[in-house]
N, C-alpha and C positions, 0 to 999 in steps of 0.2 A: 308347454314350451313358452305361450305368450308369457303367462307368469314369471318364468324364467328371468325371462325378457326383458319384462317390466322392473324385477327385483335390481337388476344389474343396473337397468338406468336409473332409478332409485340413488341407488348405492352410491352412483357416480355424481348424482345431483348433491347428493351429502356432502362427499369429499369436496367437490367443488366450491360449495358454501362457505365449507368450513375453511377452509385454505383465504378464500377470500377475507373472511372473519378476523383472520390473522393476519392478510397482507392489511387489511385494513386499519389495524390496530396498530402496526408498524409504523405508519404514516402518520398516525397521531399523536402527539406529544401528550396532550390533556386528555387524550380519553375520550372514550364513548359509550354513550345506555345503549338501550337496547331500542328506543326509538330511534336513535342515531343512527346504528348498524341496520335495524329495519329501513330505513328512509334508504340508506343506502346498497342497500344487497338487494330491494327490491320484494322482499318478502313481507307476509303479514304478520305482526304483532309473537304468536303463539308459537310460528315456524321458528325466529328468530331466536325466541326466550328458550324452548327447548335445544338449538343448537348453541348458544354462550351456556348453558345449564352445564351440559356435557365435557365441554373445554375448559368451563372453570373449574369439577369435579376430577379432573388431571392437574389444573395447575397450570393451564398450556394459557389463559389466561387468568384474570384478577381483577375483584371489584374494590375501588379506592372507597372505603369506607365513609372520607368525607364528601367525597364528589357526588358518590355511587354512579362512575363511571367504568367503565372496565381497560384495563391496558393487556401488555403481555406480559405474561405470567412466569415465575421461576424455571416452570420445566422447559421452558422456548430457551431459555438462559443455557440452565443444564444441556441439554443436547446440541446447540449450538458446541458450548464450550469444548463437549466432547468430540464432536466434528471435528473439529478448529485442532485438538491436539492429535488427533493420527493423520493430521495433514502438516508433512515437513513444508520447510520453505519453498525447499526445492522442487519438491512436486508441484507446490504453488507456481511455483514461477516458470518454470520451462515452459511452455505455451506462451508465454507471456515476452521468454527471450528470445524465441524463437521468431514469434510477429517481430519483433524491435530490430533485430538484424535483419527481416526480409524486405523492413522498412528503413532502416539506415544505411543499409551496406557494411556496417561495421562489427567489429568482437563484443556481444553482449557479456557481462556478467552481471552475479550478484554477489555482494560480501559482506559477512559479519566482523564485528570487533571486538578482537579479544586476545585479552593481556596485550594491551598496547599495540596492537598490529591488524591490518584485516587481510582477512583470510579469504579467499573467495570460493564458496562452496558449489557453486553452477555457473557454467557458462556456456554459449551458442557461438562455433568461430565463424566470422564473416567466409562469405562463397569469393570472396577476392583474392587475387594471387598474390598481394600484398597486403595481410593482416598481424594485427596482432596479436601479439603469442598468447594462448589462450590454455592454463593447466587447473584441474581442479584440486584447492590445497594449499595455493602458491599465495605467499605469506608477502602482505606490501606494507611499509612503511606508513603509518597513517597520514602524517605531515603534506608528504606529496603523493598523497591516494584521492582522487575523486569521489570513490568510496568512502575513503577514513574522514576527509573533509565532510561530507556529508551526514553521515552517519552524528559527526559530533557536532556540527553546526545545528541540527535538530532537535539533540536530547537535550536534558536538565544541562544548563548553565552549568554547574559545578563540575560537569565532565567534561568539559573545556577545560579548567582548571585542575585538575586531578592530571591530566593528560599531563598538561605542560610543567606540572612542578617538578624540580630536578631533573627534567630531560633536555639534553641536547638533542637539537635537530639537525641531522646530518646533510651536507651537502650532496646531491648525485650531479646535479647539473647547475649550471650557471642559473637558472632560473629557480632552483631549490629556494622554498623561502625556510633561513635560520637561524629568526629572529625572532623570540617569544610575543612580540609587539605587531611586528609585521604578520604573523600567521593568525595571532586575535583580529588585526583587520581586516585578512581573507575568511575569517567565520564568519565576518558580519557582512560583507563584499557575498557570501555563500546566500547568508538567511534572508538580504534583499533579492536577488536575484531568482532564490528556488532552486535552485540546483549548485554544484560545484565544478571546480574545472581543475584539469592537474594539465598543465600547459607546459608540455616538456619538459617537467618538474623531477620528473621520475628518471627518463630517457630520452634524449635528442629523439626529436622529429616524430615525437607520440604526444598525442593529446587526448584526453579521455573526461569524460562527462559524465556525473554523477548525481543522484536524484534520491533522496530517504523514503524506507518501507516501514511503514508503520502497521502495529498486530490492532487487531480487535477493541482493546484499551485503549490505542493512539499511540505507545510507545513505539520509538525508534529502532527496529531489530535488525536492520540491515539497509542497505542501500546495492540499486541497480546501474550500471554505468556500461559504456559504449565506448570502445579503445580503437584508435586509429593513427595514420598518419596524419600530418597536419595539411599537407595539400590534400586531403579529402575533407577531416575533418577542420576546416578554416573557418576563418573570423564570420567571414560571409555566410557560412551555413548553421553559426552556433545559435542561433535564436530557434530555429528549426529540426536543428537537433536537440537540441534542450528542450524544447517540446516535447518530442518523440521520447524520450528519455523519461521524464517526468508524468507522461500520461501510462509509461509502464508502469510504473512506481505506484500510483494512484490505482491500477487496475491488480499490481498485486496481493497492495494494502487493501483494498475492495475484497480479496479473494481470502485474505486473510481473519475479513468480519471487521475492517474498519469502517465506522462511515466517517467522510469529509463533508467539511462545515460547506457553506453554498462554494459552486464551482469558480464563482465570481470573485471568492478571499483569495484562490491560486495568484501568485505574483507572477506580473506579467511577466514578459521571457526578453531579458537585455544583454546585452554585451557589455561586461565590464573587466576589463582589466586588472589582473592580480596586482 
């Protein structure tokens, strides 16, 4: 039975190593020998060389030929990638909209764009007796979408411009912007700021906040936003709801296998007028 015993903690001191091996590895851009990782795992010389042996013999790591360092290996890549695709968005994010309405009070969603429109595929309705209408499916206008601002204020430049060729932008409200000129200003009014705003643009007396989901690569595949009325959601509270908005975004794109550059590059959170 000691034996047993011993075999399992064993077992478990491996897994343990090796996991480390790997977070370690993570965290280093240029690599590391096997003196590096020994210094740092704490082990001697020969434990170390026979655990990176084993990992490199899968692929799970790789030695750079000219450094003879080791980083992480294809198969980390592979099985990530494969993770990463039997995880919808929407699984990704529910948890994620769920916290954001229990923290704003408001209608979380999240929407993608497509053939000119976004769509919004999940959403969490505010516990308020006065929220907004919250459908999964419901097709919004990009022009005056916090989402659809979003979402194009992020990606490649040209889809800014794709967008607006030969379209008219419809009016809904006095506040609608439907001016090819004026709505290039609010992209850039967007990409200073960090987030977007649809400021009664859509429907009197609704304001909604919008913040871009970036996958694994960095590309733009959706944006998360927060729909309310304006005397909750008001001037005074947008720096803090644009926060709150924007740290989902960051935590879905996280869940998604992004990583973001230091947390220092996020642009701070201002009040600017469309």
């Amino acid at each position: 039975m000691a034996g047993l015993k011993e075999e399992k903690i064993y077992k478990s001191q491996v897994l343990d190593r090796t996991y480390q091996i790997l977070d370690i590895l993570a965290k280093e851009d240029s690599g590391l020998g096997v003196t590096g990782l020994m210094t740092r795992l704490g082990l001697n010389k020969s434990t170390t060389h026979r655990l990176v042996m084993v990992l490199e013999s899968y692929r799970f790591i790789e030695k750079n030929p000219e450094t003879g360092k080791y980083q992480l290996g294809s198969r980390i890549l592979a099985l990530g990638l494969s993770a990463l695709s039997r995880l919808g968005i929407q699984q990704v994010a529910m948890p994620h909209l769920r916290h954001l309405v229990a923290e704003s009070g408001e209608t979380a969603h999240i929407g993608v764009l497509r053939d000119g429109e976004v769509i919004s595929i999940a959403n969490v309705r505010s516990t308020q007796a006065l929220h907004a209408p919250s459908e999964t499916g419901t097709r919004h206008p990009v022009h005056c979408s916090s989402l659809g601002k979003a979402i194009l204020a992020f990606g490649p430049d040209d889809d800014v411009e794709l967008f607006l060729k030969d379209r008219k932008l419809e009016g809904f409200t006095r506040n609608t912007i439907t001016s090819h000129p004026m709505f290039l200003r609010e992209i850039e009014i967007v990409r200073q700021n960090g987030y977007a705003l649809d400021d009664e643009e859509r429907e009197n007396g609704l304001r909604c906040i919008g913040a871009p989901v970036r996958n694994n690569i960095g590309e733009v595949v959706a944006a998360v936003s927060i729909a309310g009325p304006v005397f909750r959601i008001s001037r005074d509270r947008l720096p803090a709801l644009a926060s709150l908005v924007m740290d989902a975004a960051a935590q879905i794109s996280a869940s998604l296998g992004y990583v973001c550059a230091a947390e220092a590059d996020r642009p701070s959170v201002a009040v600017t007028s469309s």
